[in-house]
C-alpha positions, 0 to 999 in steps of 0.5 A: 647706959647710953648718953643722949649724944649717942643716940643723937649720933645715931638718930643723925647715922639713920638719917644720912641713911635714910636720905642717901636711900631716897637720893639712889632711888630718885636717880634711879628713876631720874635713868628709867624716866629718861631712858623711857623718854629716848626710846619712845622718841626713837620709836615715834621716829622709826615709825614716821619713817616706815621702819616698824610698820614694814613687817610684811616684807621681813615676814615676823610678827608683831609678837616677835619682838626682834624682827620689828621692821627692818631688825629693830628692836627695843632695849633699855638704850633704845631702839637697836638696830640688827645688821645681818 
């Protein structure tokens, strides 16, 4: 039989689990949010400075997504640029 100071100490195990769970996921989005943020601002900055609207000189599409303008192309860190 189970005293009421087990189950109090399980009830209060899942709850540190279940806290821990929603502190991973708000971090998670914390990252995805920001990393969003920083590769909208680079490619608001790219386009003000002609990069990705260059693509007739570099002869890609706008569905071939790592020949964007002058060999850029987008990641989870941002714009990557490709040096040949």
């Amino acid at each position: 039989m189970t005293t009421c100071s087990q189950v109090g100490q399980h009830v209060h195990r899942k709850a540190e689990r279940v806290a821990q769970a929603q502190h991973n996921a708000w971090l998670q989005h914390v990252v995805v949010t920001r990393a969003a943020e920083q590769f909208s601002a680079r490619q608001k900055r790219s386009m003000q400075m002609g990069h990705s609207s260059d693509s007739s000189n570099s002869g890609s599409t706008a569905s071939d997504p790592i020949h964007i303008g002058q060999h850029f192309f987008p990641s989870p860190f941002g714009l990557l640029r490709i040096s040949k």
